[in-house]
N, C-alpha and C positions, 0 to 999 in steps of 0.2 A: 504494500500500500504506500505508493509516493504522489508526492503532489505532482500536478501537471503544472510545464509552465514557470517551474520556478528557478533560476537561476543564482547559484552561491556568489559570491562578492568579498574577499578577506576586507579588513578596514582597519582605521584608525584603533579603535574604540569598541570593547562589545558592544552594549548599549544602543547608541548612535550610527556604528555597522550594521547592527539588526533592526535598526528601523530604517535603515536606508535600502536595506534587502528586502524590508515590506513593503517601501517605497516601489521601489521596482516591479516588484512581484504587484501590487493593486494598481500601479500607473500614477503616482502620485505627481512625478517629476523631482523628488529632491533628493540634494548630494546628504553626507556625510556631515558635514558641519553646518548647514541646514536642520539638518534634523538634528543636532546635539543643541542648536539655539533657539529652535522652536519648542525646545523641551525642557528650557529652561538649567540645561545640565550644567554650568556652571555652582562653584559653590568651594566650600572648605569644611574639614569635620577633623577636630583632632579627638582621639580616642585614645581609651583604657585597656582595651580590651580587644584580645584577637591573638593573631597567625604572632602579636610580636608585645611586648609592655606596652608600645607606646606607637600608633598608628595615627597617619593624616591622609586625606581622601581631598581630592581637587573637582570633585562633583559633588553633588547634591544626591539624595536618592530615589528623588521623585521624577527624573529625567523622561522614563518610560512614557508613566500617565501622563505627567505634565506634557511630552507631544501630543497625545490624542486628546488631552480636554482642549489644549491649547485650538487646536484646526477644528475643533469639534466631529472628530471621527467615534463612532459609535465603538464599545468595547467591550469584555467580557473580562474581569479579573477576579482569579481565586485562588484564596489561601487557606490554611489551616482544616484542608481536607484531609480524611485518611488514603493511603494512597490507593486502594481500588479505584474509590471514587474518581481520584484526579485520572488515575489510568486509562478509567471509562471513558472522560470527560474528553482528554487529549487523545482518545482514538478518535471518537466520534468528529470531533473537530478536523482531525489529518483527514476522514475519511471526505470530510465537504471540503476538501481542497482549502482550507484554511492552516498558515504556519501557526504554530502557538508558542507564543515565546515560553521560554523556561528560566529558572533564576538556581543556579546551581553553586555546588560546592569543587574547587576545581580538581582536588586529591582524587574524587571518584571518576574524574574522567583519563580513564587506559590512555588515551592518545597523548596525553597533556605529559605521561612521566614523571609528574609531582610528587615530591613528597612534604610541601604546604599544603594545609588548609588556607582557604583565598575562595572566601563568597559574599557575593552573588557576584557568578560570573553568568553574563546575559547569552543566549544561544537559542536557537530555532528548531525547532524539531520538525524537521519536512517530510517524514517518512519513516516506516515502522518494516522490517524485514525479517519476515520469524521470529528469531530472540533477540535484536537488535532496533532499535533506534536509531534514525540518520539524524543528525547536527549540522546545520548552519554555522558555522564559529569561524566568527570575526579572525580570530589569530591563524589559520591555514587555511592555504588554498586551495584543499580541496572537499568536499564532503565528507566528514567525519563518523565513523562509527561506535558506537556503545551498547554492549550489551543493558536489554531493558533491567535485570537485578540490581546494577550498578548502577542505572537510572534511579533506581528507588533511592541508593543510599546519597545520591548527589543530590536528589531535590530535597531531602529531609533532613540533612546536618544540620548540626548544631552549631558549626564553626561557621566563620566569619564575621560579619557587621552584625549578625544577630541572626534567629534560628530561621533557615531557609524555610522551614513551615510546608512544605509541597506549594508553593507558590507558582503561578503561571497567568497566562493573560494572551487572549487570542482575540482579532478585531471581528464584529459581528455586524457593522455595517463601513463597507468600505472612500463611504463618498465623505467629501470632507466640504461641512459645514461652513466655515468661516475663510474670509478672505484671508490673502497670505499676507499683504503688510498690514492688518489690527492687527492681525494675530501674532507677526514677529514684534509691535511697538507695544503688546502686551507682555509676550515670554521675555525682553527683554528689561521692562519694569517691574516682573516677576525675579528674573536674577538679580537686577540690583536691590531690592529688597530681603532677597538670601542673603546678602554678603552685607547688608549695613546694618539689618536689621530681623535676623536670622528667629523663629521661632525657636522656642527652647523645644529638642527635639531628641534621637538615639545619643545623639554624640554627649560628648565634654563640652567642646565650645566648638559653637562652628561662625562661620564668615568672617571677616576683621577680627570680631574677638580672638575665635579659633588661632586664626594667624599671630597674635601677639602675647596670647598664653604658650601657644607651640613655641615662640622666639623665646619669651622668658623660659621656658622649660628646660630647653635644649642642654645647658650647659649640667643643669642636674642629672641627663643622663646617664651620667657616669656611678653614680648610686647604683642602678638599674644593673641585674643580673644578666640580664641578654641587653647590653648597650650597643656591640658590634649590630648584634641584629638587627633592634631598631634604627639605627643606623643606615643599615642596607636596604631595611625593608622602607624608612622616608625615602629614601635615592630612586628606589623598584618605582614607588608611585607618584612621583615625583615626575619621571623620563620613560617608565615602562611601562610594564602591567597596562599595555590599551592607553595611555592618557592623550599619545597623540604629540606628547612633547610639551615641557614646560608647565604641570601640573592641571593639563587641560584647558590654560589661557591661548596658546595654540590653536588651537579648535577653534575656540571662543570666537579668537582674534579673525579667523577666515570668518565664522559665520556676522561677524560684524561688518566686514568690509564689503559681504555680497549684498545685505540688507541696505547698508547706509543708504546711498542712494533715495531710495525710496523713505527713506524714516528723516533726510532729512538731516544727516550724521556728516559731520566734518571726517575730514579725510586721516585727519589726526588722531582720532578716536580709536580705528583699529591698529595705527600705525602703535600708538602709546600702550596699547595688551600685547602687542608683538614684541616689545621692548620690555614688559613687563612678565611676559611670558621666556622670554632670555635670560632675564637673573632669577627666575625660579631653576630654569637649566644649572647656571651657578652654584645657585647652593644647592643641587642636586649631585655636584660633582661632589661639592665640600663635606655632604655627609657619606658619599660614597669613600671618601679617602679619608674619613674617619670608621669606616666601619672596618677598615684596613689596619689601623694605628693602633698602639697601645697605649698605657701611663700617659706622661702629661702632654705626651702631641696627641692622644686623639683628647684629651681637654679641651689642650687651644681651639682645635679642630671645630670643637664642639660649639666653644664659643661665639665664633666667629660664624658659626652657621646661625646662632641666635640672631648676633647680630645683622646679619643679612636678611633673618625672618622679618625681625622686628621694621626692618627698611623696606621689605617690599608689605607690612602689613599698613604701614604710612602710602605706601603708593598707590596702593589698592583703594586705600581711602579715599584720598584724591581722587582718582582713576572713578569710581564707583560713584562719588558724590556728583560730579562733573556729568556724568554720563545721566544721572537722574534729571538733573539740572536741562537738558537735552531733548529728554524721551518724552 
Protein backbone atom coordinates (compact mmCIF):
# COMPACT_ATOMS: atom_id res chain seq x y z
CA UNK A 1 0.00 0.00 0.00
CA UNK A 2 1.91 3.27 -1.21
CA UNK A 3 0.73 6.52 -2.00
CA UNK A 4 0.38 7.44 -5.70
CA UNK A 5 1.97 10.51 -6.98
CA UNK A 6 4.17 11.32 -4.30
CA UNK A 7 7.52 12.30 -4.69
CA UNK A 8 10.45 12.33 -1.62
CA UNK A 9 12.52 15.67 -1.44
CA UNK A 10 15.66 15.58 1.33
CA UNK A 11 15.60 19.39 2.94
CA UNK A 12 16.85 21.61 5.20
CA UNK A 13 14.80 20.97 8.10
CA UNK A 14 12.47 17.86 9.02
CA UNK A 15 9.67 19.88 9.83
CA UNK A 16 9.77 22.42 7.18
CA UNK A 17 11.00 19.57 4.59
CA UNK A 18 7.94 17.73 5.31
CA UNK A 19 5.71 20.39 4.65
CA UNK A 20 7.34 21.27 1.69
CA UNK A 21 6.98 17.56 0.56
CA UNK A 22 3.14 18.04 1.33
CA UNK A 23 3.46 21.18 -0.43
CA UNK A 24 4.34 19.35 -3.59
CA UNK A 25 2.60 16.31 -3.15
CA UNK A 26 -1.24 18.79 -2.66
CA UNK A 27 0.20 21.42 -5.20
CA UNK A 28 0.50 24.18 -2.87
CA UNK A 29 3.57 25.88 -4.72
CA UNK A 30 5.85 26.42 -1.66
CA UNK A 31 9.70 26.02 -1.00
CA UNK A 32 11.36 25.01 2.17
CA UNK A 33 11.75 28.35 3.80
CA UNK A 34 8.27 29.27 2.98
CA UNK A 35 6.84 26.97 4.77
CA UNK A 36 9.22 27.14 7.86
CA UNK A 37 7.87 31.14 7.92
CA UNK A 38 4.44 30.43 7.38
CA UNK A 39 4.79 28.31 10.27
CA UNK A 40 5.83 30.60 12.22
CA UNK A 41 9.16 28.15 13.10
CA UNK A 42 11.24 30.57 14.28
CA UNK A 43 11.82 30.67 18.08
CA UNK A 44 14.46 29.66 21.19
CA UNK A 45 13.90 27.09 24.08
CA UNK A 46 16.72 26.50 26.53
CA UNK A 47 16.13 23.35 28.50
CA UNK A 48 16.75 20.89 31.49
CA UNK A 49 16.13 18.03 30.28
CA UNK A 50 16.89 15.56 27.43
CA UNK A 51 19.52 13.57 25.10
CA UNK A 52 22.08 16.06 27.23
CA UNK A 53 21.90 18.50 31.02
CA UNK A 54 21.56 21.34 29.25
CA UNK A 55 19.63 21.77 25.63
CA UNK A 56 18.67 24.90 23.32
CA UNK A 57 16.40 24.51 20.22
CA UNK A 58 16.34 27.57 17.58
CA UNK A 59 12.45 26.61 16.71
CA UNK A 60 9.47 26.89 18.36
CA UNK A 61 7.37 23.62 18.59
CA UNK A 62 4.28 24.61 17.04
CA UNK A 63 5.94 25.03 13.55
CA UNK A 64 3.61 22.14 12.07
CA UNK A 65 0.09 23.43 13.14
CA UNK A 66 1.12 26.94 13.04
CA UNK A 67 1.52 26.28 9.00
CA UNK A 68 -1.90 24.81 8.56
CA UNK A 69 -3.85 27.25 10.88
CA UNK A 70 -1.67 30.00 9.46
CA UNK A 71 -3.01 29.25 5.37
CA UNK A 72 -6.17 27.83 6.87
CA UNK A 73 -5.65 24.26 5.50
CA UNK A 74 -8.08 21.98 7.01
CA UNK A 75 -6.29 19.07 9.60
CA UNK A 76 -6.43 16.12 11.46
CA UNK A 77 -4.09 15.99 14.68
CA UNK A 78 -3.68 13.08 17.32
CA UNK A 79 -2.11 12.26 20.39
CA UNK A 80 -2.19 10.28 23.25
CA UNK A 81 -3.67 7.37 21.54
CA UNK A 82 -2.95 3.61 22.26
CA UNK A 83 -1.16 2.46 19.52
CA UNK A 84 -3.79 0.10 17.71
CA UNK A 85 -5.76 2.83 17.54
CA UNK A 86 -3.13 5.30 15.94
CA UNK A 87 -2.02 2.13 13.72
CA UNK A 88 -5.62 1.95 12.53
CA UNK A 89 -5.91 5.58 12.06
CA UNK A 90 -2.55 5.87 9.96
CA UNK A 91 -3.48 2.90 7.75
CA UNK A 92 -6.70 4.19 6.83
CA UNK A 93 -5.30 7.55 6.06
CA UNK A 94 -2.17 5.89 3.62
CA UNK A 95 -4.90 3.96 2.32
CA UNK A 96 -6.87 7.54 0.97
CA UNK A 97 -3.62 8.54 -0.44
CA UNK A 98 -3.17 10.97 2.29
CA UNK A 99 0.83 11.33 3.95
CA UNK A 100 0.42 11.40 7.66
CA UNK A 101 3.09 13.02 9.36
CA UNK A 102 4.61 11.32 12.31
CA UNK A 103 6.64 12.96 15.24
CA UNK A 104 9.34 10.25 16.25
CA UNK A 105 12.16 9.25 18.52
CA UNK A 106 15.32 9.15 16.28
CA UNK A 107 17.39 5.87 18.35
CA UNK A 108 14.28 3.69 16.85
CA UNK A 109 14.83 4.47 13.46
CA UNK A 110 17.44 1.34 11.89
CA UNK A 111 18.55 3.74 9.14
CA UNK A 112 19.55 6.78 11.22
CA UNK A 113 22.42 4.32 13.23
CA UNK A 114 21.99 6.35 16.56
CA UNK A 115 22.73 5.69 19.43
CA UNK A 116 20.92 9.34 20.88
CA UNK A 117 17.72 9.77 21.99
CA UNK A 118 16.78 13.04 19.65
CA UNK A 119 12.61 13.79 19.44
CA UNK A 120 10.42 14.78 17.71
CA UNK A 121 12.04 14.05 14.64
CA UNK A 122 9.28 15.09 11.82
CA UNK A 123 8.98 12.36 8.86
CA UNK A 124 6.10 11.18 6.54
CA UNK A 125 4.89 7.88 6.27
CA UNK A 126 3.92 7.36 2.52
CA UNK A 127 3.46 3.78 2.56
CA UNK A 128 3.10 0.43 4.45
CA UNK A 129 4.86 -2.82 2.97
CA UNK A 130 4.13 -6.03 4.91
CA UNK A 131 6.12 -5.49 8.06
CA UNK A 132 7.48 -2.25 7.10
CA UNK A 133 6.76 1.39 6.87
CA UNK A 134 8.11 3.76 4.20
CA UNK A 135 9.44 7.31 5.43
CA UNK A 136 9.77 10.42 3.92
CA UNK A 137 12.88 11.82 5.97
CA UNK A 138 14.10 15.09 5.25
CA UNK A 139 17.96 13.90 6.13
CA UNK A 140 18.31 11.19 2.89
CA UNK A 141 17.73 10.94 -0.21
CA UNK A 142 16.02 8.32 -0.64
CA UNK A 143 13.00 6.52 0.77
CA UNK A 144 13.56 5.06 3.97
CA UNK A 145 12.43 1.84 5.46
CA UNK A 146 11.20 0.77 9.03
CA UNK A 147 10.19 -2.09 10.40
CA UNK A 148 6.39 -1.37 11.72
CA UNK A 149 7.54 -2.95 15.60
CA UNK A 150 10.13 -0.35 15.77
CA UNK A 151 7.57 2.20 14.52
CA UNK A 152 5.79 1.53 17.69
CA UNK A 153 8.64 2.13 19.88
CA UNK A 154 9.75 5.54 17.91
CA UNK A 155 6.28 7.07 18.15
CA UNK A 156 5.80 6.35 21.98
CA UNK A 157 9.21 7.24 23.63
CA UNK A 158 9.64 8.99 26.29
CA UNK A 159 12.87 10.67 25.30
CA UNK A 160 13.39 13.82 23.89
CA UNK A 161 11.60 17.51 24.31
CA UNK A 162 8.91 15.57 26.04
CA UNK A 163 6.99 12.07 25.67
CA UNK A 164 6.24 11.50 21.81
CA UNK A 165 2.74 10.26 23.10
CA UNK A 166 1.89 8.39 19.48
CA UNK A 167 1.49 11.74 18.05
CA UNK A 168 0.61 12.23 14.27
CA UNK A 169 -1.36 14.70 12.17
CA UNK A 170 -2.41 14.19 8.49
CA UNK A 171 -4.21 17.18 6.22
CA UNK A 172 -8.16 16.29 5.62
CA UNK A 173 -8.96 19.06 3.43
CA UNK A 174 -6.24 20.19 1.01
CA UNK A 175 -7.23 23.68 -0.24
CA UNK A 176 -5.85 26.54 1.42
CA UNK A 177 -8.12 29.15 2.82
CA UNK A 178 -6.27 32.26 3.34
CA UNK A 179 -4.40 34.48 1.12
CA UNK A 180 -0.55 34.01 1.13
CA UNK A 181 0.69 37.69 2.04
CA UNK A 182 -2.16 38.16 5.43
CA UNK A 183 -1.09 35.10 6.07
CA UNK A 184 2.94 35.52 5.99
CA UNK A 185 2.38 39.40 7.78
CA UNK A 186 0.56 37.31 10.26
CA UNK A 187 3.16 34.16 10.82
CA UNK A 188 5.44 36.69 10.93
CA UNK A 189 3.87 38.92 13.94
CA UNK A 190 3.25 35.57 15.34
CA UNK A 191 7.36 34.99 15.54
CA UNK A 192 8.07 38.07 16.60
CA UNK A 193 5.85 37.76 19.59
CA UNK A 194 7.78 34.11 20.24
CA UNK A 195 10.88 35.68 20.71
CA UNK A 196 9.95 39.15 22.66
CA UNK A 197 7.25 38.00 24.34
CA UNK A 198 7.25 34.19 24.44
CA UNK A 199 4.33 32.33 26.54
CA UNK A 200 5.46 30.50 29.45
CA UNK A 201 5.56 27.07 27.91
CA UNK A 202 7.74 23.11 27.93
CA UNK A 203 10.80 24.94 28.17
CA UNK A 204 13.12 26.87 30.86
CA UNK A 205 13.12 30.04 29.13
CA UNK A 206 12.41 30.49 25.75
CA UNK A 207 12.94 33.65 23.15
CA UNK A 208 15.29 36.64 24.23
CA UNK A 209 14.84 35.59 27.64
CA UNK A 210 15.95 31.97 26.71
CA UNK A 211 18.95 33.40 25.00
CA UNK A 212 20.24 35.51 27.85
CA UNK A 213 19.67 32.91 30.79
CA UNK A 214 21.45 30.37 28.15
CA UNK A 215 24.57 33.24 27.86
CA UNK A 216 24.49 33.70 31.67
CA UNK A 217 24.59 29.80 32.20
CA UNK A 218 27.09 28.84 29.94
CA UNK A 219 30.18 29.46 31.99
CA UNK A 220 28.56 27.26 34.89
CA UNK A 221 28.61 24.55 32.62
CA UNK A 222 31.55 23.34 33.95
CA UNK A 223 29.80 22.15 37.22
CA UNK A 224 27.79 19.82 34.85
CA UNK A 225 28.65 16.01 34.63
CA UNK A 226 28.37 15.67 30.96
CA UNK A 227 29.72 19.53 30.02
CA UNK A 228 31.77 18.10 26.92
CA UNK A 229 28.27 16.86 25.98
CA UNK A 230 26.37 19.72 26.40
CA UNK A 231 28.75 21.28 24.66
CA UNK A 232 28.43 19.28 21.55
CA UNK A 233 25.01 18.76 21.72
CA UNK A 234 24.54 23.22 21.68
CA UNK A 235 27.03 23.05 18.41
CA UNK A 236 24.76 19.79 16.82
CA UNK A 237 21.64 22.38 17.00
CA UNK A 238 23.01 25.10 16.66
CA UNK A 239 24.71 24.19 12.74
CA UNK A 240 23.12 20.58 12.53
CA UNK A 241 20.50 18.26 13.41
CA UNK A 242 18.14 19.89 10.35
CA UNK A 243 18.43 23.60 11.48
CA UNK A 244 19.57 24.77 8.16
CA UNK A 245 22.56 26.67 9.45
CA UNK A 246 22.91 29.32 12.07
CA UNK A 247 20.25 28.06 14.63
CA UNK A 248 17.54 28.25 12.16
CA UNK A 249 17.90 32.35 11.41
CA UNK A 250 19.01 30.93 8.03
CA UNK A 251 15.97 29.60 7.06
CA UNK A 252 14.23 32.44 8.64
CA UNK A 253 16.41 34.89 6.99
CA UNK A 254 15.53 33.39 3.04
CA UNK A 255 11.80 33.08 4.19
CA UNK A 256 12.03 36.99 4.96
CA UNK A 257 13.69 38.08 1.99
CA UNK A 258 11.15 36.14 -0.41
CA UNK A 259 8.05 37.74 1.57
CA UNK A 260 9.54 41.36 1.83
CA UNK A 261 8.48 42.42 -1.06
CA UNK A 262 5.13 42.02 -0.69
CA UNK A 263 4.84 42.85 3.26
CA UNK A 264 6.57 45.99 2.53
CA UNK A 265 10.04 44.86 4.28
CA UNK A 266 13.26 46.84 3.77
CA UNK A 267 15.82 45.17 2.20
CA UNK A 268 17.91 45.21 5.40
CA UNK A 269 15.71 43.25 7.28
CA UNK A 270 16.75 39.92 5.97
CA UNK A 271 20.18 41.03 5.20
CA UNK A 272 20.50 41.98 9.31
CA UNK A 273 19.00 37.71 10.33
CA UNK A 274 21.60 36.75 7.61
CA UNK A 275 24.38 38.41 9.80
CA UNK A 276 22.75 37.44 12.69
CA UNK A 277 22.28 34.20 11.67
CA UNK A 278 26.57 34.01 11.05
CA UNK A 279 27.42 34.63 14.67
CA UNK A 280 25.09 32.16 15.97
CA UNK A 281 27.52 29.97 13.36
CA UNK A 282 30.36 31.45 15.64
CA UNK A 283 29.43 30.44 18.65
CA UNK A 284 28.42 27.34 17.33
CA UNK A 285 32.13 26.62 16.41
CA UNK A 286 33.18 28.06 20.01
CA UNK A 287 31.00 25.46 21.82
CA UNK A 288 32.13 22.89 19.49
CA UNK A 289 35.83 23.52 20.59
CA UNK A 290 34.90 23.40 24.00
CA UNK A 291 33.36 20.32 23.96
CA UNK A 292 36.92 19.26 22.70
CA UNK A 293 38.81 21.15 25.74
CA UNK A 294 39.46 20.38 29.13
CA UNK A 295 40.32 22.20 32.66
CA UNK A 296 40.58 25.83 32.21
CA UNK A 297 40.51 26.28 28.30
CA UNK A 298 37.21 24.77 27.95
CA UNK A 299 36.40 27.46 30.96
CA UNK A 300 37.50 30.39 28.83
CA UNK A 301 35.93 28.56 26.01
CA UNK A 302 32.84 28.44 27.83
CA UNK A 303 32.94 31.83 28.73
CA UNK A 304 33.38 33.58 25.98
CA UNK A 305 30.47 31.48 24.39
CA UNK A 306 28.25 33.31 27.09
CA UNK A 307 29.53 36.14 26.06
CA UNK A 308 28.72 35.84 22.48
CA UNK A 309 25.15 34.58 23.62
CA UNK A 310 24.59 37.34 25.74
CA UNK A 311 25.58 39.78 22.32
CA UNK A 312 23.48 38.01 19.99
CA UNK A 313 20.47 37.80 22.75
CA UNK A 314 20.92 42.12 22.40
CA UNK A 315 20.65 41.78 18.63
CA UNK A 316 17.89 39.77 18.49
CA UNK A 317 16.23 42.34 20.58
CA UNK A 318 16.98 44.99 18.28
CA UNK A 319 16.48 42.74 15.23
CA UNK A 320 12.86 41.55 16.66
CA UNK A 321 11.63 44.92 18.07
CA UNK A 322 12.48 46.66 14.72
CA UNK A 323 10.93 44.18 12.72
CA UNK A 324 7.43 44.43 14.89
CA UNK A 325 7.80 48.01 14.49
CA UNK A 326 7.57 47.09 10.55
CA UNK A 327 4.87 44.30 10.31
Amino acid sequence: MHLSKYTHTPGAHCGSASLRNLADYYGWGLNESLCFGLGSGLGFGYYEHGPASRIIMGRNGQLETGFFETLGIDYREASGQTWETAWNDMQAHIADDAPVMLFVNLFYLDYFETSTHFGPHVVLCIGIDDEEVLFSDSEFDSVQRLPIAHLQEALNSDYGFGPLDNRWLVVTDSTIENDCTPASRHAVQRAVKIMLTPEDGHWKSEGIKGIRRFGEDLPTWTALEDTSWCARFGYQNIERRGTGGGAFRRLYAEFLEQVAPDLGLRDEIPERLYDIADDWTGLSGTLKEASEAEGRQQERLLEQAGDQAMALADREERFFTHLQEMI
